[in-house]
N, C-alpha and C positions, 0 to 999 in steps of 0.2 A: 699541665693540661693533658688528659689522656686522650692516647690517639681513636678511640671509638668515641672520642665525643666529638672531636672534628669529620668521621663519618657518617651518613646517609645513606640508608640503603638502596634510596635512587644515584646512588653516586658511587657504587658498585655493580662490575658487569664480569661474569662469571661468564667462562667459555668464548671469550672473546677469539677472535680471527683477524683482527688486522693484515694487510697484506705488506704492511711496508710501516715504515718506523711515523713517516708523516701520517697516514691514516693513524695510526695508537695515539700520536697525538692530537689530533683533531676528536678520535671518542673518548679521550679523553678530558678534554674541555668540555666536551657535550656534556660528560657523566657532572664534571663541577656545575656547569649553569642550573642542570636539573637537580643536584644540592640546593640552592638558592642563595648562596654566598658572594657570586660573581654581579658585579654591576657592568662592567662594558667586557662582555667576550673577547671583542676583536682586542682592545688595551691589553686585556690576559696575554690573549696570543700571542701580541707582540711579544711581549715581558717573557713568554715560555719561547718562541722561537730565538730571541736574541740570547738568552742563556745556550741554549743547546748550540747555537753559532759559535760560541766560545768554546767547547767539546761537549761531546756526548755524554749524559748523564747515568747511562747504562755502567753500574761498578762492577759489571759479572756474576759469577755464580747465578745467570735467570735473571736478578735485580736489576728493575732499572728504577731510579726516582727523578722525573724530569720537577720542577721547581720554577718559582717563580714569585718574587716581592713586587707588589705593583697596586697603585692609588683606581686599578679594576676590582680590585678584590675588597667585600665590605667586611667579610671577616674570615678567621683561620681555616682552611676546613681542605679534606684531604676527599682524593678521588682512587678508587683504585679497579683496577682488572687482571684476571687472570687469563693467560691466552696460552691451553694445550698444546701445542703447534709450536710457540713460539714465534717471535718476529725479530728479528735484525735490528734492533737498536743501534748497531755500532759499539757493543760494549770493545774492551780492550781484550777481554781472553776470547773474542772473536765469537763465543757463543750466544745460542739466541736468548731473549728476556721472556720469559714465563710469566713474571709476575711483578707489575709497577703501577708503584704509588704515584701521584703526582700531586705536589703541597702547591697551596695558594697561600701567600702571604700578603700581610695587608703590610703598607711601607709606616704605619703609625706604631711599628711594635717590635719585637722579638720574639715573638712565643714560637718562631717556625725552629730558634733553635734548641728549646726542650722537644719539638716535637722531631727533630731530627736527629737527636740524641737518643728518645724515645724509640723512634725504628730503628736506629744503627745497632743496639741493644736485644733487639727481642729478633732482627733478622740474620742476627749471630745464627741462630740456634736453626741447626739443617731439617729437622725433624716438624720445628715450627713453621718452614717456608713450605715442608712436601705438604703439612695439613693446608694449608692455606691453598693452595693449586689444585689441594681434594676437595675443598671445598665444591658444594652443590647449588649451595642457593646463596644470597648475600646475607640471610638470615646467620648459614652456618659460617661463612666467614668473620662476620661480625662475635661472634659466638668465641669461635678459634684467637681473635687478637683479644679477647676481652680477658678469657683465660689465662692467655700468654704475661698479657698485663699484670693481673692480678697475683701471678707466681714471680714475674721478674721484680716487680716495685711493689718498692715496701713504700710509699707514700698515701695509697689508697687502700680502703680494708680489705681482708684476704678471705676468700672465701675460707682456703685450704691454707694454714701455714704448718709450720714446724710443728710436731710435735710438744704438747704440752703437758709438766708434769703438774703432781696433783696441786701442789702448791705453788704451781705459776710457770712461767716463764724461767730456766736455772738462770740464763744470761743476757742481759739487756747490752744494747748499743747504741750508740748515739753517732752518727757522722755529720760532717758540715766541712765546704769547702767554700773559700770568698765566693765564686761567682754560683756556686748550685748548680751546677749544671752537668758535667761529667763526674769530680771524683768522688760529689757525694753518695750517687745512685749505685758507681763502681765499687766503692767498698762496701755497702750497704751488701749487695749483690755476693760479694764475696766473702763478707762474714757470714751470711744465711747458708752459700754452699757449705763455707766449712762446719757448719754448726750440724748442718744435715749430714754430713760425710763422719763427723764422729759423735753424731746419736744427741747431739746435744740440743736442747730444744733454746732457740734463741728470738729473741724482737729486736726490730730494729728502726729506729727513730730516723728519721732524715731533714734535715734543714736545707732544705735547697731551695729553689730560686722562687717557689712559689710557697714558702714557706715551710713550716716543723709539720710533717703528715704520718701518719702510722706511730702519732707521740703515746710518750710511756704513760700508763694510768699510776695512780699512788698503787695500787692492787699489784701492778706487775712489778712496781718497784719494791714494794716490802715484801716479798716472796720471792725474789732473784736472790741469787749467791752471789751475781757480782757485775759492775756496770762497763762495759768498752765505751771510752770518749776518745775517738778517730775523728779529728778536727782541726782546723787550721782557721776556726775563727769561735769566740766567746759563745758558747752555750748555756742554756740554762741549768745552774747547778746546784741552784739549795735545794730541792728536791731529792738531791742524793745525800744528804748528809747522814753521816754515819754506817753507809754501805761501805762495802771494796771497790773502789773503781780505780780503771788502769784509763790513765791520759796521754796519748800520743796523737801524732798525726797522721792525718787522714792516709796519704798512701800506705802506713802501716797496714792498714785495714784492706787495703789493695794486696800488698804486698805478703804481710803474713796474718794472715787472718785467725789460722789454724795457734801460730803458738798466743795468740792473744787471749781465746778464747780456754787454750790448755790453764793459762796462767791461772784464770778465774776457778779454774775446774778445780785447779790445785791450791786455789785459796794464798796465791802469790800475788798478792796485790794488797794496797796502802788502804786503812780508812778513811775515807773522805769524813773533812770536818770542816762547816760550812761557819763565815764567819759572820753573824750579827743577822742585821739585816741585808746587807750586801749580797747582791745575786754574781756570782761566780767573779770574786778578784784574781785568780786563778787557778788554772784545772785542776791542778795538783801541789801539796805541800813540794814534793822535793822536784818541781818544776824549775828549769833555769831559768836565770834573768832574762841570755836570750830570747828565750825558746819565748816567753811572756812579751817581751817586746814586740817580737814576731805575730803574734796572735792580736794583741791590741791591732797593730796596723791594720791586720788582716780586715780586722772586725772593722774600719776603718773604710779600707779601701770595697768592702764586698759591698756595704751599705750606698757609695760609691755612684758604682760603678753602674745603675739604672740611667743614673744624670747623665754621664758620662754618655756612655751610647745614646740613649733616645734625643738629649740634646743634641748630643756630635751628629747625627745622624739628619736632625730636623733640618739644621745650620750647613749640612751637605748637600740637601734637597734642595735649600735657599739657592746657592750657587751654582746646583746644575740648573736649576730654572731661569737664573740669569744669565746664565751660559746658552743653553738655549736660547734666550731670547735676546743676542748679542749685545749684552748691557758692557758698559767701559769698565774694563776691570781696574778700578780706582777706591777712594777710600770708604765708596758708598756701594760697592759689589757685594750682593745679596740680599737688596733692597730696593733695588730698583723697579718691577715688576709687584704688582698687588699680591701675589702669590709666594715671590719670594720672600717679602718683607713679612707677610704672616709668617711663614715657617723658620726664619730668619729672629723673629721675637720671641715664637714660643719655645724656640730650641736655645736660645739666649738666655731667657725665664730659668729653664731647666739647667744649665749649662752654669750659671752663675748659682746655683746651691752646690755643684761638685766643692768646694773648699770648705765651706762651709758643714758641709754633711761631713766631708770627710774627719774634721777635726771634732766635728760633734761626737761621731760614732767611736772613735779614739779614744776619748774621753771618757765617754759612756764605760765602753770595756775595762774600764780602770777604777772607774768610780761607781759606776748603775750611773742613777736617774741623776745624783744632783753633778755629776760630772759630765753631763748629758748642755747642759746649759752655760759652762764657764768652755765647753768645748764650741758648742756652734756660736757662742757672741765669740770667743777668740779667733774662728777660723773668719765669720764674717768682718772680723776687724782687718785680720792678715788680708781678706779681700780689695779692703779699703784703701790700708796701706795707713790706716787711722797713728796718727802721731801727738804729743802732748800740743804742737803748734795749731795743729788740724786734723779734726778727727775724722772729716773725709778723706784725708793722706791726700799725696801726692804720688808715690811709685807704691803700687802690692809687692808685698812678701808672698803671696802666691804658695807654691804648693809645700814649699820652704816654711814659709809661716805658721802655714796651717797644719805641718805636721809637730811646730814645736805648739802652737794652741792646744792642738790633742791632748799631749805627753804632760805640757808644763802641770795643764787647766785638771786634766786624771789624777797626777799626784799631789797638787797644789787642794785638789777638794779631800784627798787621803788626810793628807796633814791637818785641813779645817776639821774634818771630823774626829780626828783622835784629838786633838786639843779641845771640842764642843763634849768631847766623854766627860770630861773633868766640871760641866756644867750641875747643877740641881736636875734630878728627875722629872721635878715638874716642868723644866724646858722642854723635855723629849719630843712634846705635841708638836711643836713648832720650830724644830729645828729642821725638819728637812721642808718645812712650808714657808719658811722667812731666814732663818739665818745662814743655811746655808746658798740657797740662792743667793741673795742678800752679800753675805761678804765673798763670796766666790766670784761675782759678777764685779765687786769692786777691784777684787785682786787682779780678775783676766785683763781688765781693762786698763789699771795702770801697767800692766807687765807686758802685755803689745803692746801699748804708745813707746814705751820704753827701746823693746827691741824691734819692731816694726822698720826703723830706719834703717839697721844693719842687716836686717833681712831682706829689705827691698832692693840693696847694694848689692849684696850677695846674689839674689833671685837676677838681677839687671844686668851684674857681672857675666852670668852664667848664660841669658838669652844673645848677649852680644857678641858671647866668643863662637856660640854656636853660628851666627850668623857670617862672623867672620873667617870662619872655618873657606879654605881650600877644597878643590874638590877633592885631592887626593886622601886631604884627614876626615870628608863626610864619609868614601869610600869606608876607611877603617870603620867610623863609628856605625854605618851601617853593618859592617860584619861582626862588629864586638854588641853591636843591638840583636841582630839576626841568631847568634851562639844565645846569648843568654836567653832567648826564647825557649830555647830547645835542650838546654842544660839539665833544667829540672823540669819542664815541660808542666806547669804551673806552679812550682816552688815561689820561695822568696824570690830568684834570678829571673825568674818568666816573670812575678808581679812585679818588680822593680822596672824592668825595661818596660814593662806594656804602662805601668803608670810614668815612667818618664816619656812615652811617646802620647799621651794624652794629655798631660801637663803640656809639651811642643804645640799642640793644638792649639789652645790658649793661646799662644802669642804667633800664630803661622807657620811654625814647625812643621807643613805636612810633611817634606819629606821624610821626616823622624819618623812618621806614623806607619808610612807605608812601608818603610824599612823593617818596621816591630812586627807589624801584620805580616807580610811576607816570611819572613822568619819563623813567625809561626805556626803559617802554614806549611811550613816545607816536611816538619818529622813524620804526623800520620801519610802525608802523600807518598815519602819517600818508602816507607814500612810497605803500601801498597800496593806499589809500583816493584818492590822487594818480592813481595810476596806471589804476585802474577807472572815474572820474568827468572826467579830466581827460586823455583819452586822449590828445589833441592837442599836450601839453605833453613826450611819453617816445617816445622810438622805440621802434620794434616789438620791439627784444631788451628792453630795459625794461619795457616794459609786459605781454612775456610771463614777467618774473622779478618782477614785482611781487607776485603774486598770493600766493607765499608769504613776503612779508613780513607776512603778516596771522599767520602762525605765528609768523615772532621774532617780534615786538613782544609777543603774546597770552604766548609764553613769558618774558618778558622778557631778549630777545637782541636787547643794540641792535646790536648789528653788522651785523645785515640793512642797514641803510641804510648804512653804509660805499661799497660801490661807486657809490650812487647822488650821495651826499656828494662824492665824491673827481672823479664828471666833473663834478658843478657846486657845488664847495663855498661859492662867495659869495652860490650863491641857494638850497640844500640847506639850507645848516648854519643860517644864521638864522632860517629857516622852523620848522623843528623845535626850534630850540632854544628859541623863543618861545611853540609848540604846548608843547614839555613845560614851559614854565615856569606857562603858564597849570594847567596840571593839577596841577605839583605844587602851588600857591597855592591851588586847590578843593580840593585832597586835606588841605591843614592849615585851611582855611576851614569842611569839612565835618567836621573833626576823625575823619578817619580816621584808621585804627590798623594796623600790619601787625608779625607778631609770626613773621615766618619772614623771612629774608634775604635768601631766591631762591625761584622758582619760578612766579611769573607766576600765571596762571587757574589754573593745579593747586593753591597757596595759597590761593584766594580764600575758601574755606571758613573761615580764620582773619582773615578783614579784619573789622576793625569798621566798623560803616556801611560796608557794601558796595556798596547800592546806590548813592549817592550818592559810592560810591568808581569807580563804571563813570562814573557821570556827569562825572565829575573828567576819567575814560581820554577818554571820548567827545569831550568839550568840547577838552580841548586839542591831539586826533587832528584833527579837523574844522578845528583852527585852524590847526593845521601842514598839511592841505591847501590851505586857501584861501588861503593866504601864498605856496604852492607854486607855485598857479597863478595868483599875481598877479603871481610875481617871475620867473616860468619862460614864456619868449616860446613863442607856438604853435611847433610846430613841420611845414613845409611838405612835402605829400605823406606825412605821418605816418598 
């Protein structure tokens, strides 16, 4: 969602004067109602005062974005103003705010974190915030973000892009990262720099969360010299058959965008040769088994992961509502109330295809379409717990199951179809419309009844020792949850811990949740907090993109610190991975609880021991700064 479509240009006020941080926010509610997105003001209010009660939304550099998720708002939509003058927000570098957005989120969704992704992105750029404050009328500010858009993100058409030679496009790219949401836009972002920095004319494909936008036509693709696939989940790949494409992962495209791009230049790259019918069994011939492993899940977990949060999130609602409304916290807690029990089922509904999806989408990546259906009847059997005695089971295999579903059901349809080659031609018709369904669905099904039992052991083994865990060994495991947040800062080690703190969900596990979360909010805060206090330590491009790293982190998007990670990872990565470790160890010390599975501050309404859950963020932000700057040499004329 682009941010000039959640704009109004009644919901822009240009020259504004505020005299104090509470009047900016009161005209600023005003500017949202006369949008027409707000159903109850006063509800908003609450929702925007109680956040800013937690700190100040002001990140510095003039920015402020005050924010708010709340059942006032009918849908996304953003307000902004400029104020020459300045007013006192209470930002942290003590300077006044010029120029603040303030989001309305509606609590049925997540779109406020593409669009917070969105401005943390485009208010990087110092040059695009002085246009924005020049602005005259809302007409020309509108104008100013819309351009801004259309040069940063390659997901919408571009008025102006690269450079085009006669025969096309030299270099195509393709990025996808599981969730869509930061690393796809950032490499995207960064291949286009480097493509412009050495004259080369480039397109760039994006798969993020709201889908493939700025996709390659057949035209751009037969006229490239050579294709970038920067991805950490299954892409669409028989379209390339027979070009040079180079397949790596997505922070490559972060990371070194320039020699990716050289490579293509210099015609160092494999031909792609796509097999049959089959859409992308993997990226590349001399791809590892790893690396293919890695990617299947990926594609697995990214497909995921909507269930995941909007259910988690519903089933959080449920429980604050009955908490509210002091229902007995017993075996019918978040049901008790008309209101909870609605949000209570429908987050249930959504909540109960997370295994399911997941083993489908697994599958899928392995096989296409007919590995698409021995995956989701496997994962919904792994839900069941389905056995030869009873195939509504008795204990689930759970997330255990459902990942061998994926794998088994992926390769298990590999083997039906090379064995189905060896059939007459005239089968052909009907082999991906009857037999392979057909015997793939017979296979899955005796093959969980089969292991379903010792998965359920295993999965039941595993919820009970967690249960039985000491507080001193939840301590560790919150700090060895909190590091692997912050490790790879959405790697395999980020997805692994954040899917085994949502798998905890499942069976009561909040505090595992809130340990994961926590942790992974601790690297961009700690960069930011680096960056404002420790100015001496970041160059001047650093320390003017720090500031909104205080938004990822506060949304829980570790990928803000990515770039800062990637030019100094030996003195980055253990800094923060030590700050988050300390936090997630307070966060199971202080026995917090988190009972949504994303959403950072806009959640915090459902954290138990909250306060004492800030003091967890706090402690191990402050920690990961002061490591920053003990490990991070001044730097001279900075």
């Amino acid at each position: 969602m682009r941010i000039v479509d959640l704009l109004d240009k009644k919901s822009i006020l240009i020259g504004a004067a505020p005299a104090s941080k509470a009047e900016a926010i009161d005209t600023l509610i005003d500017l949202q109602v006369k949008g027409g997105r707000i159903a109850d003001a006063d509800g908003y209010r609450k929702g925007i005062l109680a956040r800013e009660a937690l700190s100040s939304t002001a990140v510095g550099e003039g920015i402020a974005i005050p924010h708010a998720k709340s059942d006032a708002v009918k849908a996304p939509s953003l307000a902004a103003m400029t104020v020459p003058g300045g007013v006192d927000y209470e930002a942290m570098d003590g300077e006044p705010s010029n120029l603040i957005f303030m989001i309305a989120a509606p609590n049925d969704g997540d779109v406020h974190l593409e669009v917070l992704s969105r401005l943390m992105t485009v208010l990087m750029d110092e040059d695009f915030r002085a246009r924005l404050t020049a602005a005259k009328s809302a007409e020309e500010f509108l104008s100013v973000i819309d351009g801004m858009e259309k040069e940063k993100f390659p997901d919408e058409p571009k008025e102006e892009s690269a450079p085009v030679a006669a025969g096309g496009f030299k270099v195509l790219a393709v990025t996808a990262c599981p969730t869509g949401i930061a690393h796809t836009y950032m490499a995207a972002e960064a291949l286009e720099k480097a493509g412009a920095k050495l004259g080369i004319s480039i397109k760039v494909e994006t798969n993020g969360s709201g889908g493939a936008k700025n996709v390659l036509t057949d035209e751009d693709i037969a006229g490239c010299d050579g294709i970038i696939v920067a991805a950490d989940k299954s892409v669409e790949m028989a379209r390339f058959d027979g070009k040079k494409v180079i397949s790596t992962k997505v922070s490559d495209g972060i990371k070194i965008p320039e020699e990716l791009i050289k490579r293509i230049e210099a015609g160092d790259a494999p031909v792609y040769r796509h097999s049959g019918e089959k859409t992308e069994r993997s990226s590349a011939a001399n791809e590892s088994f790893g690396r293919k492993i890695y990617k299947h899940l990926m594609n697995g977990v990214s497909n995921m992961l909507p269930f995941t949060v909007a259910g988690g999130i519903f089933i959080a609602v449920a429980f604050l509502i009955d908490t509210v409304a002091g229902a007995p916290q017993d075996a019918n807690f978040g049901t008790y109330t008309a209101g909870a029990a609605f949000f209570k089922t429908i987050g249930q509904y959504a909540f109960d295809f997370m295994i399911p999806v997941l083993a489908a989408y697994i599958g899928k990546s392995i096989a296409d379409r007919p590995g698409f259906l021995v995956g989701l009847v496997g994962g919904a059997l792994a839900a069941a717990g389905a056995t030869f005695a009873s195939v509504k089971g008795d204990i689930p295999s759970g997330f255990l199951g459902a990942l061998f579903a994926g794998f088994a059901g992926g390769y298990l349809m590999l083997g039906i179809e090379k064995l189905c080659d060896k059939l007459p031609r005239a089968l052909n018709g009907i082999k991906p419309v009857l037999i392979y369904p057909l015997v793939g669905l017979g296979l899955i099904a005796v093959l969980m009844c089969a292991v379903n039992p010792f998965m359920g052991i295993i999965n039941t083994g595993l919820s009970n020792l967690l249960e039985s865990m000491g507080s001193t060994s939840k301590v560790v495991l919150g700090c060895v949850l909190g590091a692997m947040m912050s490790i790879d800062m959405g790697g395999p080690f980020n997805k692994a811990a954040y899917v085994f703190g949502t798998a905890a969900i499942t069976t009561g596990g909040y505090d595992i949740m809130a340990a994961v979360m926590v942790g992974g909010m601790v690297p961009p805060i700690a960069i930011a907090l680096s960056t404002t206090f420790f100015k001496n330590r970041w160059t001047p491009e650093e320390r003017k993109n720090g500031a909104v790293n205080y938004i990822m982190g506060l949304s829980f998007i570790t990928e803000g610190a990515i770039p800062y990670a990637a030019a100094a990872p030996l003195k980055v990565i253990p800094a923060c991975a030590v700050g988050a470790a300390v936090a997630g160890g307070l966060s199971m010390a202080f026995d917090c609880t988190l009972m949504a599975p994303h959403g950072g501050i806009f959640v915090f309404a459902v954290v138990g021991n909250w306060p004492m859950y800030l003091v967890a963020l706090a402690a191990g932000s402050v920690v990961g700064m002061l490591l920053l700057a003990l490990f991070k040499k001044k730097i001279k004329n900075s």
